[in-house]
C-alpha positions as CSV (number, residue, x, y, z in Angstrom):
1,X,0.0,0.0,0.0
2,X,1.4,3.4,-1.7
3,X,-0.3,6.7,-0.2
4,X,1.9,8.5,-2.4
5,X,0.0,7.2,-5.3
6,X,-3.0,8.0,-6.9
7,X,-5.7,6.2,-5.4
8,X,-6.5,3.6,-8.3
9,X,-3.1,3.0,-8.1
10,X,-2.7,3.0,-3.8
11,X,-2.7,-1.1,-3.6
12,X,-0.4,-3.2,-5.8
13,X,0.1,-7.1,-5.5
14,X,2.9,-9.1,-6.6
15,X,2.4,-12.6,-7.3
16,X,6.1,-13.4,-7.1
17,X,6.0,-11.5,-3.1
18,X,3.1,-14.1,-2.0
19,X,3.9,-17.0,0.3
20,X,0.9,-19.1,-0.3
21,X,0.6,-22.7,2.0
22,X,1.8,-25.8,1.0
23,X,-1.4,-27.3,0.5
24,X,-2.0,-25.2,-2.6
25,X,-0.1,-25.8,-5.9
26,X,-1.3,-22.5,-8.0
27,X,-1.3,-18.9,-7.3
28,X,-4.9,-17.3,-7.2
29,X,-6.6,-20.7,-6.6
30,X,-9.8,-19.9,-4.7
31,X,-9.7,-16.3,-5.2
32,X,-13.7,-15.6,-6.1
33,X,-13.4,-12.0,-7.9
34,X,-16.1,-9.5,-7.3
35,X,-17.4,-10.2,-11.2
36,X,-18.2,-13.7,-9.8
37,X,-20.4,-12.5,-6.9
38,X,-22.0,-9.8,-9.0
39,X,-23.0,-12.7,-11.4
40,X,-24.1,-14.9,-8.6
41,X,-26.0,-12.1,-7.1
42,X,-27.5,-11.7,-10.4
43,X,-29.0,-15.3,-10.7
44,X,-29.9,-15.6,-7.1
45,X,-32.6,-12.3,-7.9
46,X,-33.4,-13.8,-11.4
47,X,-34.5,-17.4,-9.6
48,X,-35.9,-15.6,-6.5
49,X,-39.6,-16.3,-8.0
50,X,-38.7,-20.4,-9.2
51,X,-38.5,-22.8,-6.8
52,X,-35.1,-24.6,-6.9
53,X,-34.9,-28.1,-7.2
54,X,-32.0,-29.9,-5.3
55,X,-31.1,-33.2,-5.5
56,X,-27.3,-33.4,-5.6
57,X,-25.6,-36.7,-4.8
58,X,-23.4,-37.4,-1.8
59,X,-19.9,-37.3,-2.8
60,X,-16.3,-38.5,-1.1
61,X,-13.4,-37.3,-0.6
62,X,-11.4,-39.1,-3.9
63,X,-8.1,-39.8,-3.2
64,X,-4.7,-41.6,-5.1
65,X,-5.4,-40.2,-8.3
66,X,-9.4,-41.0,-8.6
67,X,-11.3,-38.0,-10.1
68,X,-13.9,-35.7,-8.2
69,X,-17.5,-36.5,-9.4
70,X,-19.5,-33.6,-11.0
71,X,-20.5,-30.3,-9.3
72,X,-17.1,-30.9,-7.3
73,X,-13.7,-29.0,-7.8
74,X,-10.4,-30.3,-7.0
75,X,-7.1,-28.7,-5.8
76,X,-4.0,-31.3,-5.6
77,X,-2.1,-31.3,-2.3
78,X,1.5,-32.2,-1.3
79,X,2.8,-33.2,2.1
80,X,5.9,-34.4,3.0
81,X,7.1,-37.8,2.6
82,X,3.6,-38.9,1.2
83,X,2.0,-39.1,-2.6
84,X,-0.3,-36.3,-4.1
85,X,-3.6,-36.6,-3.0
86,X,-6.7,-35.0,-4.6
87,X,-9.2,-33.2,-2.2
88,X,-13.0,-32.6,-3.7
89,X,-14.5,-29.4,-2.8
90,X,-18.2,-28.2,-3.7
91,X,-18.7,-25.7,-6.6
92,X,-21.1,-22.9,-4.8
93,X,-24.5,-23.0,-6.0
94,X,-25.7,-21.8,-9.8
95,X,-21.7,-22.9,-10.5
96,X,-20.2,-25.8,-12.3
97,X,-16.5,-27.1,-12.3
98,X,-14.5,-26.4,-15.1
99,X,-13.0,-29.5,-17.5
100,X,-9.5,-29.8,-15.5
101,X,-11.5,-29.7,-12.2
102,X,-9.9,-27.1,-11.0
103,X,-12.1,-24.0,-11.1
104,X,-15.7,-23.7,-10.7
105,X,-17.6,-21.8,-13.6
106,X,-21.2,-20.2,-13.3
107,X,-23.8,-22.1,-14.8
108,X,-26.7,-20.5,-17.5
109,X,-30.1,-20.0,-17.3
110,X,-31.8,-22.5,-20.3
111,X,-35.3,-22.3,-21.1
112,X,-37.0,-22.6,-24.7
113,X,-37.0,-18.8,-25.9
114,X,-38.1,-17.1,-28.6
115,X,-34.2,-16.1,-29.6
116,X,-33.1,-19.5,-29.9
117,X,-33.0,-21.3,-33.4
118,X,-35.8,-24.4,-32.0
119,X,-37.8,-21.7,-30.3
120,X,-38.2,-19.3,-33.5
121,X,-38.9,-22.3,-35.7
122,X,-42.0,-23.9,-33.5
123,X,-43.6,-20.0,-33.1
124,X,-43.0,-19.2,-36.4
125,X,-44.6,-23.0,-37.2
126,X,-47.7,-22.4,-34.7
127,X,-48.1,-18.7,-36.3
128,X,-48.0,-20.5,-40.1
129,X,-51.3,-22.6,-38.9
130,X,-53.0,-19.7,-37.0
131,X,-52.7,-17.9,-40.4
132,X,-54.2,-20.9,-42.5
133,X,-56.6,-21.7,-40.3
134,X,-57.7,-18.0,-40.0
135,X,-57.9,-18.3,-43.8
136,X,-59.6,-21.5,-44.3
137,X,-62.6,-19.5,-41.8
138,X,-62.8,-16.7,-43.9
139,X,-62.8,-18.9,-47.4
140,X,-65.7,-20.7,-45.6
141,X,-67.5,-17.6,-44.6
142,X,-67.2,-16.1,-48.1
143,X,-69.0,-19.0,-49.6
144,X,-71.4,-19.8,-46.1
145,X,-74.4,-20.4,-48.5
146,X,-72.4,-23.2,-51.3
147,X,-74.1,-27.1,-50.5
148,X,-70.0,-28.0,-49.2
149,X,-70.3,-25.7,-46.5
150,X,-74.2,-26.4,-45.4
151,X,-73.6,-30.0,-46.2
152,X,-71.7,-30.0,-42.8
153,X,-73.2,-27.8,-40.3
154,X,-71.8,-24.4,-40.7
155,X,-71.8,-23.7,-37.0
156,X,-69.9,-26.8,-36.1
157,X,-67.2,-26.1,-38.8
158,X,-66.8,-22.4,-37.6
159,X,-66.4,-23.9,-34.3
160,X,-64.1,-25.9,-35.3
161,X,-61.6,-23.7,-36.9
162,X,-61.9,-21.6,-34.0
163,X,-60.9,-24.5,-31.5
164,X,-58.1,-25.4,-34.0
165,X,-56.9,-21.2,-33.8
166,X,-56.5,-21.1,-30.3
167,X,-54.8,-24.7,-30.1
168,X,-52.3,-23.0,-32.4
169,X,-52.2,-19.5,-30.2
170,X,-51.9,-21.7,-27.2
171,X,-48.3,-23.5,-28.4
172,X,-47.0,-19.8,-28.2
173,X,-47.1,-20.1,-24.7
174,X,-44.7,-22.8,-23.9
175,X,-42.2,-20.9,-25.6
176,X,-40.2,-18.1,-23.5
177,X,-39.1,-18.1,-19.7
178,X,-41.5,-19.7,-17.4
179,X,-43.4,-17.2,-15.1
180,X,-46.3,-18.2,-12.9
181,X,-49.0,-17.1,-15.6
182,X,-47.8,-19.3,-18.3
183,X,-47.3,-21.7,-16.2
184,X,-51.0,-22.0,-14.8
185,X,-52.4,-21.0,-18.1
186,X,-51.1,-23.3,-21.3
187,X,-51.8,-26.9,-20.2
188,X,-55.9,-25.8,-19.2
189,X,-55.9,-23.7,-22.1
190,X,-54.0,-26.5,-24.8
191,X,-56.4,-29.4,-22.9
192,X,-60.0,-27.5,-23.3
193,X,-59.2,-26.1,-27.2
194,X,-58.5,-29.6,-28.4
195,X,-61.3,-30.8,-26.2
196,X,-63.4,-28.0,-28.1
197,X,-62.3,-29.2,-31.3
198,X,-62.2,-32.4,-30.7
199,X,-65.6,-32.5,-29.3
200,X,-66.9,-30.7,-32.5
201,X,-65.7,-33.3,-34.7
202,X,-67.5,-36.3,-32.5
203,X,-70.4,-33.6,-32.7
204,X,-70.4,-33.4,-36.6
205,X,-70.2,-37.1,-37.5
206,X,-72.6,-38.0,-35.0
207,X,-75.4,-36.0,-36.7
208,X,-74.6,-37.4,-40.0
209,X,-75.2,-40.7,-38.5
210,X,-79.0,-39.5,-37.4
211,X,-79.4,-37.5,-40.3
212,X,-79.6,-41.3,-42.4
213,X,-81.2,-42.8,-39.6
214,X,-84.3,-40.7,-38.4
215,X,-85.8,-40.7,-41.6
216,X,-89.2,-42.0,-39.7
217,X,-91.8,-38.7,-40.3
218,X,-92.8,-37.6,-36.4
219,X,-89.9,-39.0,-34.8
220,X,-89.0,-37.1,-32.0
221,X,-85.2,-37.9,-32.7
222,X,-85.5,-35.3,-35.8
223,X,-86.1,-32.7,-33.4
224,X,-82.5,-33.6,-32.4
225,X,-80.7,-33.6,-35.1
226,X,-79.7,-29.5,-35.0
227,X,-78.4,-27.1,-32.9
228,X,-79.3,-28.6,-29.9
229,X,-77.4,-31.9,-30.2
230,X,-74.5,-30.1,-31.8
231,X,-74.5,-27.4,-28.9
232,X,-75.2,-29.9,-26.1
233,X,-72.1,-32.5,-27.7
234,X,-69.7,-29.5,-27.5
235,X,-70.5,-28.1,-24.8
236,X,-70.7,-31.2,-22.1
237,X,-67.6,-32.4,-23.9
238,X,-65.4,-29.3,-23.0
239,X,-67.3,-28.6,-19.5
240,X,-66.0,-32.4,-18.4
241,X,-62.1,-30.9,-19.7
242,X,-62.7,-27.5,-17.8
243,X,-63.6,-29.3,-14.8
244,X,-60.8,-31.1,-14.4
245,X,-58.1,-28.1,-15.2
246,X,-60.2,-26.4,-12.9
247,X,-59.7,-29.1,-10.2
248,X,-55.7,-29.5,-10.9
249,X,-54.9,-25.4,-10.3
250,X,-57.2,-25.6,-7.1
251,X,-55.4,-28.9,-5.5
252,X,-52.1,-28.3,-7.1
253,X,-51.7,-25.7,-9.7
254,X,-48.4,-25.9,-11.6
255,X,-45.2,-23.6,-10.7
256,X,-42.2,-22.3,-12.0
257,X,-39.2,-24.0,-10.9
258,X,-35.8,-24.2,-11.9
259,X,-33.4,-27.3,-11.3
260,X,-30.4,-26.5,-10.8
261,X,-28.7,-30.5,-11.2
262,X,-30.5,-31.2,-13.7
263,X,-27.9,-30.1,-16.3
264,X,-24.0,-29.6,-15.3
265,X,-23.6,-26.5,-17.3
266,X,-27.2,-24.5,-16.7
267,X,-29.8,-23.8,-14.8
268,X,-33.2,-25.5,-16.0
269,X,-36.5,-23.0,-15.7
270,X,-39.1,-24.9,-16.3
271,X,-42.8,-25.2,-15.3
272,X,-43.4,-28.4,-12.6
273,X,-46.7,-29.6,-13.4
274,X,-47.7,-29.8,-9.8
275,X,-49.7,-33.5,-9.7
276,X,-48.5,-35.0,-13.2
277,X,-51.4,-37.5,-12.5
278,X,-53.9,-34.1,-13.6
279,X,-51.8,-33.5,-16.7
280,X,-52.1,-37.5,-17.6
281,X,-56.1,-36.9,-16.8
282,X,-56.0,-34.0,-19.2
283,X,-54.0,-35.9,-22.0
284,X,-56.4,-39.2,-21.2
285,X,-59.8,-37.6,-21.3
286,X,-58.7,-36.1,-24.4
287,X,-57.7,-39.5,-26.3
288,X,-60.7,-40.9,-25.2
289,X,-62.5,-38.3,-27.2
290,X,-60.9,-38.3,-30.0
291,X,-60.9,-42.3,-29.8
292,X,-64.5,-42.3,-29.7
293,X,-64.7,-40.0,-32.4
294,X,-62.5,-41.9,-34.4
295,X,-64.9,-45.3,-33.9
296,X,-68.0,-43.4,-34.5
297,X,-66.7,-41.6,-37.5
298,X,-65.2,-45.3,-39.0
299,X,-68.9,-46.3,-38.8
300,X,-70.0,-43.5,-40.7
301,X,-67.7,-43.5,-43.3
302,X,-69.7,-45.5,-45.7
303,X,-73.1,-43.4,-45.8
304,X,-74.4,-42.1,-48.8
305,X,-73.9,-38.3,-49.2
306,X,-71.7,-36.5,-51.6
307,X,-69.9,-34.1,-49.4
308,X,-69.8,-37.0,-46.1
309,X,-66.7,-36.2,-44.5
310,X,-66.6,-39.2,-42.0
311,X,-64.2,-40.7,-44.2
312,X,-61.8,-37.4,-43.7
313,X,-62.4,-37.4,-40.1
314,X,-61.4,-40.9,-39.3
315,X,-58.2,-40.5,-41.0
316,X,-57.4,-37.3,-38.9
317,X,-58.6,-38.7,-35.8
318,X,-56.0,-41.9,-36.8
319,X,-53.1,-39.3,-37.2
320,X,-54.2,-37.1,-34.0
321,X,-54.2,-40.7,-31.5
322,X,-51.0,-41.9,-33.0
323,X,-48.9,-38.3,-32.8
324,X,-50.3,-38.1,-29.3
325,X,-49.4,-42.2,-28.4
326,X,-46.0,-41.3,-29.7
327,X,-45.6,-37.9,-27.6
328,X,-45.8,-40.3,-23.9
329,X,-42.5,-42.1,-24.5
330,X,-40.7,-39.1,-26.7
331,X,-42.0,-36.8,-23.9
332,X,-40.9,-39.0,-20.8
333,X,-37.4,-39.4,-22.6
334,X,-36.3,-35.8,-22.7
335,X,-35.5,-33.3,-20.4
336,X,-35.3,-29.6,-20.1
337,X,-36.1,-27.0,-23.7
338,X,-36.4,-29.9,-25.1
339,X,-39.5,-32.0,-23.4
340,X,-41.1,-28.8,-23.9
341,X,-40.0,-28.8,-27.7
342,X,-41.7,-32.2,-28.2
343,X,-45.4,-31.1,-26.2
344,X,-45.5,-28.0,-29.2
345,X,-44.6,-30.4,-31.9
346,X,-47.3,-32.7,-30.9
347,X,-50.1,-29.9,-30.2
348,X,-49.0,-28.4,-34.1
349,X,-48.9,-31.9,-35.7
350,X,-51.5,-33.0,-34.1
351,X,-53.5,-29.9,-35.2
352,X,-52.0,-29.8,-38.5
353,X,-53.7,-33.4,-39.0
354,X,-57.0,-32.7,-38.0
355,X,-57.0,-29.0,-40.4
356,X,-55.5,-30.6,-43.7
357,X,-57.2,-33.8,-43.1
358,X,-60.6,-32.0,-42.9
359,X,-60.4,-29.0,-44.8
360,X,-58.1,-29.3,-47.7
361,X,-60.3,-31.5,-49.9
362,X,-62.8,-28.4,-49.6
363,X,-61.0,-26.0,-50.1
364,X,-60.2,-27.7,-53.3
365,X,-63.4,-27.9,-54.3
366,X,-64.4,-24.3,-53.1
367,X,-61.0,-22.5,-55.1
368,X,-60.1,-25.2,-57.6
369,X,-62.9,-26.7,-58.5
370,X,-66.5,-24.6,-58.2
371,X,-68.5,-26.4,-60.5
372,X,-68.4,-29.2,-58.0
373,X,-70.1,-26.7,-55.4
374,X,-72.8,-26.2,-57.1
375,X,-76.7,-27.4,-56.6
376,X,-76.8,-28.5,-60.9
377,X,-73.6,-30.8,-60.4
378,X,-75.2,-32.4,-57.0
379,X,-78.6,-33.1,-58.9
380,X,-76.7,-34.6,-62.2
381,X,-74.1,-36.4,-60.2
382,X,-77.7,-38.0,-58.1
């Protein structure tokens, strides 16, 4: 110490001047700078809202050349008359030892974002459907009063597109940093869209079946076959879905958390689903739907009607159950950015399936090929 000196200059040290003690074989080992606190310091108010997730393992003391385990640092040690030893020491938390063992390293905060290559591609994929399936509604509102589009139920197929919309919408958020909203908000609101849509297609081949088989005049089954079967289908089908999201966020919503052992280099943010036995409820009711939709559209698929689309409807029902039998074991095999990675692909394929399967025969008839959509052509072709 110079107070001579200017004072960014008072306090020099001399590497060469320091007697350090025999246990340590470096200059500066151990030294945590004030960089490293104001980084720590930084990630401990970042995480302050997440709860951390520890489950590190019990480690010894490795000796005669063995190597610490992970999350450890070493430092070699000499004594007199013996062999180097190697002493394990633990990395402070949100750090990481280096490769050599010898210095611990802060870890990273992962999470799927919107800056990162995966994270741009599935929000730029979920906003390609939104935009289709916003177009596909207004081609069908344009030509509301063509036999293709009242062949169908009009109401059930705006309903539909709408469910399919917001099952798109609702993939954007999984993507970015978990916070508590998200978190509570994207597994009710992916479960009751595809319920919505889901139920709407159950609701639509359902009253083709009773359109061929109430044909009896003053049967009070006619009466049925209309809005009120449509609306009733629909709606019981998503209030069952509701009710149970509504039951997992009041016994145990889900949180944001962040696992710090997860990874060796970062910091995991994540959403912890709370009971994953709701979540498996969510994803089961929903199978059941669409497998019951699938059966009662196979059924259908051989009725006589020029625009039946029971035949469309079981093959997107057979795509939706097999992306989403596939997504269990894909989804239980990954970790971190990227199990949420594989939930998105599965809501987008999945409702990818059920729009082009559906709607992309009519829309070829409505743009490419008119003269099919018109009452002449339906009386010739009968």
């Amino acid at each position: 110490m110079d107070p001579q000196t200017p004072s960014l200059q008072a306090l020099t040290i001399s590497k060469e001047l320091i007697v350090w003690h025999n246990w340590f074989n470096q200059v500066g080992f151990g030294i945590q700078t004030f960089c490293d606190d104001q980084m720590n310091n930084e990630l401990v108010e970042m995480l302050q809202d997440y709860v951390l997730i520890l489950h590190a393992d019990v480690v010894e003391v490795a000796g005669g050349g063995q190597q610490c385990k992970k999350y450890f640092s070493s430092m070699a040690r000499k004594k007199q008359g013996t062999k180097d030893t190697v002493d394990c020491y633990l990395c402070p938390d949100y750090h990481y030892p280096n490769k050599d063992q010898n210095l611990c390293i802060s870890k990273v905060l992962s999470f799927l974002s919107f800056e990162q290559p995966l994270g741009i591609c599935l929000a730029l994929t979920a906003l390609l459907f939104s935009f289709v399936t916003t177009l596909v509604l207004v081609t069908f509102m344009k030509h509301h009063n063509t036999p293709i589009v009242k062949a169908n139920n009009r109401s059930l197929t705006y309903m539909l597109l709408l469910s399919l919309l917001l099952c798109f919408l609702s993939a954007l958020l999984f993507i970015g940093q978990p916070v508590k909203i998200t978190c509570l908000l994207r597994q009710s609101a992916f479960g009751i869209s595809f319920s919505m849509a889901i139920s709407s297609v159950l609701a639509k081949t359902i009253v083709v079946i009773l359109a061929f088989n109430t044909t009896k005049p003053g049967s009070r089954m006619r009466n049925w076959v209309g809005k009120r079967l449509t609306k009733s289908i629909v709606l019981s089908c998503s209030l069952i879905q509701a009710g149970i999201c509504v039951a997992w966020l009041a016994t145990s919503p889900p949180f944001p958390n962040a696992d710090i052992y997860m990874m060796t280099e970062e910091i995991v943010l994540e959403c912890n689903e709370g009971l994953p036995t709701m979540f498996y409820c969510v994803l089961g009711y929903m199978s059941s739907l669409a497998i019951v939709s699938f059966i009662v559209a196979f059924l259908a698929r051989k009725l006589p009607d020029s625009f039946n689309e029971a035949r469309f409807i079981t093959f997107s029902m057979l795509v939706f159950c097999t992306v989403w039998l596939s997504f269990v074991p894909a989804y239980l095999s990954t970790k971190g950015k990227y199990m949420v990675a594989v939930e998105i692909f599965s809501i987008l394929a999945s409702g990818a399936g059920l729009l082009g399967c559906i709607f992309a025969p009519k829309c070829y008839i409505i743009i490419l090929k008119s003269e099919m959509n018109k009452k002449e052509w339906l009386i010739r072709k009968q």
